[in-house]
C-alpha positions as CSV (number, residue, x, y, z in Angstrom):
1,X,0.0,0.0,0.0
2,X,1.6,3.4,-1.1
3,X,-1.2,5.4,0.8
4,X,-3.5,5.2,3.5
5,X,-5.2,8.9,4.0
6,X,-7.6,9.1,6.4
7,X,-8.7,12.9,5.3
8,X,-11.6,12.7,7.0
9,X,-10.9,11.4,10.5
10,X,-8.0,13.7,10.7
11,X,-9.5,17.0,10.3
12,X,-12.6,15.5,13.1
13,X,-9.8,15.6,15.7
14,X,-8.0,18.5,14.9
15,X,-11.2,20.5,14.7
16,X,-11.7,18.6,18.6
17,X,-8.4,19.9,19.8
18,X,-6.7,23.0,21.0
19,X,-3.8,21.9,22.8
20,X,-1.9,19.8,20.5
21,X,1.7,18.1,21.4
22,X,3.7,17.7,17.5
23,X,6.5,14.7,18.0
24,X,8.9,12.8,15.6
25,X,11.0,10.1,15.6
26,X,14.0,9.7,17.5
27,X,17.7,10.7,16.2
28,X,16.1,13.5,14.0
29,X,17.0,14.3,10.5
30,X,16.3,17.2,8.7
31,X,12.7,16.3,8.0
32,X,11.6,15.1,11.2
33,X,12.6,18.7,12.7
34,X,11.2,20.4,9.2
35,X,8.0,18.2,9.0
36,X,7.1,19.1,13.1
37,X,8.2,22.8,13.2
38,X,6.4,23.0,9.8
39,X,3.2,21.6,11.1
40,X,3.5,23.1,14.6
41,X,3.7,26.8,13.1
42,X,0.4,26.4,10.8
43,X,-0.9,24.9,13.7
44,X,-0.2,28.0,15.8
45,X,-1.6,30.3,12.7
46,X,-4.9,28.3,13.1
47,X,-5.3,29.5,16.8
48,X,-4.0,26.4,18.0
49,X,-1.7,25.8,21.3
50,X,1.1,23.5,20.3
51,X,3.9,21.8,21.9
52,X,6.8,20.2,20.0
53,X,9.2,17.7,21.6
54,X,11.5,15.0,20.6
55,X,14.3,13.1,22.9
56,X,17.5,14.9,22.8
57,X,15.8,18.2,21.9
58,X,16.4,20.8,18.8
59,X,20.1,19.9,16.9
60,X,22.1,22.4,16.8
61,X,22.5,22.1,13.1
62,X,18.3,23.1,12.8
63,X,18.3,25.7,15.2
64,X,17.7,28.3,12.3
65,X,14.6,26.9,11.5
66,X,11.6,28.8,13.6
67,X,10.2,27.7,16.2
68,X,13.9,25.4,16.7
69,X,14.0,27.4,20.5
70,X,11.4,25.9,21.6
71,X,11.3,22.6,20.9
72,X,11.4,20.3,24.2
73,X,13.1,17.3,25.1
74,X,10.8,16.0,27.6
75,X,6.7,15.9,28.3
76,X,6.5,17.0,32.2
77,X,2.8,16.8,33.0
78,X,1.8,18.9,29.7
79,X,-2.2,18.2,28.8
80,X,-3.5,17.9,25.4
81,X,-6.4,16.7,23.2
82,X,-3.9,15.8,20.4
83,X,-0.9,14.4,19.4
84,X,0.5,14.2,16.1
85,X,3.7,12.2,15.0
86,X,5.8,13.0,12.0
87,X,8.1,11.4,10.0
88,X,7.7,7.9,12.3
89,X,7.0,4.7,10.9
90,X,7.2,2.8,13.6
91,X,5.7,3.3,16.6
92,X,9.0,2.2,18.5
93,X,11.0,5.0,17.6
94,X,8.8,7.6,18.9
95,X,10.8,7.3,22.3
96,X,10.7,8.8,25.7
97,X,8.2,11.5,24.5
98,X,6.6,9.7,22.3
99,X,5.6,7.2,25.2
100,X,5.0,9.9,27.3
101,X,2.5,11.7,24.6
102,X,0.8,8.0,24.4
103,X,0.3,7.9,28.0
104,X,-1.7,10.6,28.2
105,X,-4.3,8.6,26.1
106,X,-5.4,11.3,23.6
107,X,-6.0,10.4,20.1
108,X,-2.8,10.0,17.4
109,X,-2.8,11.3,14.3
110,X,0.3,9.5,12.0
111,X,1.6,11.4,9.4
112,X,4.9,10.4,7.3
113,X,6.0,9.1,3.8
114,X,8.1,6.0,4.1
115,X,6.4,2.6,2.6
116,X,7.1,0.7,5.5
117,X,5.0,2.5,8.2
118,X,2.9,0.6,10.6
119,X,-0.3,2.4,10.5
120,X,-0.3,2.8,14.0
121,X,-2.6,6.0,15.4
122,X,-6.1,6.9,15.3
123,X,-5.7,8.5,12.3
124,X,-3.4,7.6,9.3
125,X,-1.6,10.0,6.7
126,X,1.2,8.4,4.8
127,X,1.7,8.4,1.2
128,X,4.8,6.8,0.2
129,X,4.8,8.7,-2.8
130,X,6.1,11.7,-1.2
131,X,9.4,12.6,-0.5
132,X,9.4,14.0,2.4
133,X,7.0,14.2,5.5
134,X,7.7,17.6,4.9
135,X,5.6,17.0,1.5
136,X,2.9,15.5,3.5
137,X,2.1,17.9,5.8
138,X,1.9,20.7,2.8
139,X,-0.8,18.2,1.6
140,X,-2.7,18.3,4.3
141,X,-2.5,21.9,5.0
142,X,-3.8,22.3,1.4
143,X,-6.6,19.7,2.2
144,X,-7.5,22.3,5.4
145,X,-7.4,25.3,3.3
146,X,-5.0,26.4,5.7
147,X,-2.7,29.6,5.1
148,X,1.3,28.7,4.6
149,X,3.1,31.4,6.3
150,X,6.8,32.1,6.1
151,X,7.9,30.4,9.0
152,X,6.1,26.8,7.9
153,X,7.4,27.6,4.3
154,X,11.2,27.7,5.5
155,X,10.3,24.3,8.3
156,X,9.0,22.5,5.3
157,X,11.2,23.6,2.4
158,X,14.0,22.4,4.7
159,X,12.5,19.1,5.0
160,X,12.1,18.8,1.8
161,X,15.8,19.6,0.5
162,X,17.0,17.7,3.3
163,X,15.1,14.3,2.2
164,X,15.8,14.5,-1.7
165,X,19.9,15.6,-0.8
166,X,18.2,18.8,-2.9
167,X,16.5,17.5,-5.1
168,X,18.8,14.7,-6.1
169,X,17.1,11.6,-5.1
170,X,15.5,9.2,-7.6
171,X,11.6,9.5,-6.1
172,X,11.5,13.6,-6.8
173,X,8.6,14.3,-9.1
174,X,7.5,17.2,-11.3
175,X,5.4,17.5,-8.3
176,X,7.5,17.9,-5.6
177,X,9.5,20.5,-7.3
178,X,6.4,22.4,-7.8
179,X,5.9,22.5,-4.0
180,X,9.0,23.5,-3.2
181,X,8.4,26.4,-5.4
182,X,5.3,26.6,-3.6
183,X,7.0,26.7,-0.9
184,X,9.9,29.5,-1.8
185,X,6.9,31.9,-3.2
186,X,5.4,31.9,0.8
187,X,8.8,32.2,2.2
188,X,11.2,29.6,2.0
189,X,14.8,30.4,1.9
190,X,16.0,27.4,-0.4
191,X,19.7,29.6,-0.4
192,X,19.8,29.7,3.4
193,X,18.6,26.3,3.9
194,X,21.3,24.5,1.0
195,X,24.4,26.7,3.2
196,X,23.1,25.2,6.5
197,X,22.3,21.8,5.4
198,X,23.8,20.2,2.3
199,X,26.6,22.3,1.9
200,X,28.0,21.8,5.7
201,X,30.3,19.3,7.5
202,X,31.5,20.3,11.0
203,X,35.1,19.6,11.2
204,X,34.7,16.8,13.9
205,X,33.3,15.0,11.4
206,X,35.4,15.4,8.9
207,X,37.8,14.0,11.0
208,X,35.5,10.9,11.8
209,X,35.6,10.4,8.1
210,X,39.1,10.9,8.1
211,X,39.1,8.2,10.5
212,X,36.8,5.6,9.3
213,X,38.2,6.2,5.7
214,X,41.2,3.5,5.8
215,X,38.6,0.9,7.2
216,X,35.7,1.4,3.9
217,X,35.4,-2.2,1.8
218,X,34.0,-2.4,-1.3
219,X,33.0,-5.9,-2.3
220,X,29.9,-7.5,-4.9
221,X,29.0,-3.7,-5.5
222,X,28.5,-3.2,-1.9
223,X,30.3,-0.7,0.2
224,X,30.5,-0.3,3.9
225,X,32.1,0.6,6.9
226,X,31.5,0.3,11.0
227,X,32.1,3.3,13.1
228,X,32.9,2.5,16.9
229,X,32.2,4.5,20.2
230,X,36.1,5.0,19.9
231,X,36.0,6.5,16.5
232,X,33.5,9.0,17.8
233,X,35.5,10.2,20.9
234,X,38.7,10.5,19.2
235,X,36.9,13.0,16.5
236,X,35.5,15.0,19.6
237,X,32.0,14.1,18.7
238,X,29.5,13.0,22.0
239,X,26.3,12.7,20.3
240,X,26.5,9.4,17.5
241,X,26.4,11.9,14.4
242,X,28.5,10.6,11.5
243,X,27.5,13.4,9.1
244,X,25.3,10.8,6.9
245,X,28.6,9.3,6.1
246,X,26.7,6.6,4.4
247,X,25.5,9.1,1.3
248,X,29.4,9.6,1.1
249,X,29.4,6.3,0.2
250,X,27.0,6.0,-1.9
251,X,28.7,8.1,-3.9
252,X,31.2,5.4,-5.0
253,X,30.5,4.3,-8.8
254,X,31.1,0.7,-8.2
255,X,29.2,0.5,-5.6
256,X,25.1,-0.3,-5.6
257,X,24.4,-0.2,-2.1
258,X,26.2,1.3,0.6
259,X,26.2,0.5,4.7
260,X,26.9,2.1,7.9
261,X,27.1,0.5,10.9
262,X,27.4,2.3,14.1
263,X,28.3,1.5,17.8
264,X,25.8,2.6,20.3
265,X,25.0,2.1,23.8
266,X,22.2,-0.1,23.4
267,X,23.6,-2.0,20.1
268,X,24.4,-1.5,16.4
269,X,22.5,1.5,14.3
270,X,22.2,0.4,10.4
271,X,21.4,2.7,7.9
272,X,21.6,1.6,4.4
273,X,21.5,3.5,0.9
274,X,21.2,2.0,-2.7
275,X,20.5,2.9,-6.3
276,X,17.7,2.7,-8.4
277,X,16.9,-0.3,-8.9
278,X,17.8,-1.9,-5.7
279,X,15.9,-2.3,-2.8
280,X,17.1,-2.0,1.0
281,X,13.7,-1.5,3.0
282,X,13.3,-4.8,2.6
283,X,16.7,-5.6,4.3
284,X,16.0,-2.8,7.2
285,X,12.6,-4.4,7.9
286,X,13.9,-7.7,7.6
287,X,16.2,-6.5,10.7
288,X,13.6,-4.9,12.4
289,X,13.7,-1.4,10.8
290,X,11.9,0.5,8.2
291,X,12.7,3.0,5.6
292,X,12.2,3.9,1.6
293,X,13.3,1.6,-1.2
294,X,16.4,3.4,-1.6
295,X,17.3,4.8,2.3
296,X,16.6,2.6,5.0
297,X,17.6,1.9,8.4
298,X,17.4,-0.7,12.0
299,X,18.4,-1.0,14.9
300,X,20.2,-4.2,16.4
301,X,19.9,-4.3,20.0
302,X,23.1,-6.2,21.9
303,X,25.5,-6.9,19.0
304,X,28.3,-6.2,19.0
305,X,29.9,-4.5,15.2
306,X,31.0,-7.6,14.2
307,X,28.4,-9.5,14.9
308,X,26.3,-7.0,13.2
309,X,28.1,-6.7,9.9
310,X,27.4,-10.6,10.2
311,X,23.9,-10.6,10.1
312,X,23.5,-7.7,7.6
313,X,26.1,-7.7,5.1
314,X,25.0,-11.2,3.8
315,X,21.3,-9.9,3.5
316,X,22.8,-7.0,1.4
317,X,24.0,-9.2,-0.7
318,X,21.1,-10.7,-1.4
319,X,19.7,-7.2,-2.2
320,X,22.1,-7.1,-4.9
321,X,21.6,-10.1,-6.7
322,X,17.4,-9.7,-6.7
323,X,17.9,-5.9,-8.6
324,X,19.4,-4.5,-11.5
325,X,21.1,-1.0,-11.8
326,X,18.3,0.9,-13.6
327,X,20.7,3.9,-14.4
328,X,24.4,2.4,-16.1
């Protein structure tokens, strides 16, 4: 199923609700924080009082975006009538404030774009077709007739550019350019958000990839490379973030799928890339992940890195041999 959009159900529990609480997944990308600060600011426009919130709190990368300031990472005894999750396919990677926005027992709406989301929630929006959350929640603004405003245009223009590595992934349409156009005419700052995003590596990760360099194999068109708790302290970096090192990868011309698999306190983090033509959700939810055809990611709990490339390079492999490059 490429869509489930429950139009209807939705907009009955946002008209029910004032006090709203706007959550993503955990480890937040640039759409997570683009499709909640996005949605939380129209939100606001509409007279609503909204919360955002995600473990960890606002990255420092994304604290141009508005609304980045307040963005909390923790629920302490905050009431609402609604909570809305972006961006998550799986209900386990909501986390601590995710369970904590659950407990309060108020309905769920789900909104997010990746073809292997669970449907969980009282209401479902996800339309794999879409290449960003980001995308999705301009969808269902427009289905609202709600006004886009400068501050939503820049939230969700960054999520946007983030998703699509502007605008270079294979699953951008004719579309999803016109949005972001959309999206520059009410505001959006596509200049800005390229310089912020796309076009910067801190120099701690630099050296991480400096690092983790020597240690890269490339065998059977697969290319790959674990990244230790060690590799991160040496490089001065405290909080796991390898500067998507696997779409430096990916970048290889042998290669048709690229891994990255990091240390972490409670295991081994995957995240996989590929090509058109290849298919690595399957892979991520074969390991208890989720993800797009071409991005995906899991997370193994108690292996070690070697135990981990183990169990998931062989199923990469397998990846390989069922596709064929659709671009030579």
């Amino acid at each position: 199923m490429t869509a489930r959009m429950d139009w209807e159900r939705a907009a009955q529990l946002l008209a029910a609700a004032q006090n709203i609480i706007v959550l993503t997944h955990i480890d937040p990308d640039g759409d997570a924080f683009g499709s909640m600060l996005g949605l939380a600011a129209a939100l606001r426009d509409m007279g609503r009082r909204v919360i955002t919130a995600v473990d960890g709190g606002i990255d420092p990368a994304f604290r141009f975006l508005p609304g980045a300031d307040a963005v909390q990472d923790q629920l302490n005894g905050q009431n609402a009538d609604l909570v809305i999750v972006t961006d998550c396919s799986d209900e386990r990677r909501i986390g601590e404030v995710g369970k904590a926005g659950r407990a309060l027992g108020v309905p769920v709406i789900n909104l997010d774009h990746h073809r292997t989301n669970t449907h969980f929630g009282d209401a479902v929006l996800v339309d794999a077709s879409t290449v960003a959350a980001s995308e999705g929640v301009l969808d269902w603004l427009d289905v609202l007739g709600a006004h886009i405003g400068p501050a939503t245009a820049q939230c969700l223009l960054t999520g946007i550019v983030t998703d699509t590595l502007c605008f270079r992934t294979s699953n951008v349409t004719e579309r999803a350019l016109g949005k972001a156009q959309r999206l520059m005419q009410a505001g959006g700052n596509l200049g800005e958000i390229v310089a912020r995003t796309v076009n910067r590596t801190p120099a701690p990760v630099f050296m991480l990839w400096k690092a983790v360099m020597p240690r890269v194999r490339l065998e059977d068109h697969i290319i790959w490379a674990a990244i230790s708790q060690s590799d991160f302290r040496q490089a001065g970096i405290h909080d796991e973030d390898d500067g998507h090192f696997v779409s430096l990868l990916m970048q290889v011309d042998q290669a048709y799928v690229a891994c990255v698999l990091t240390e972490v306190e409670r295991g081994v983090d995957i995240s996989i890339r590929s090509v058109p033509g290849f298919d690595v959700s399957a892979v991520a939810l074969a390991l208890g992940g989720g993800g797009h055809t071409q991005a995906a990611g899991a997370t193994l709990d108690g292996l070690t890195l070697a135990e981990a490339e183990a169990q998931v390079i062989p199923l990469l492999r397998d990846a390989v041999r069922a596709g064929s490059p659709q671009i030579r």
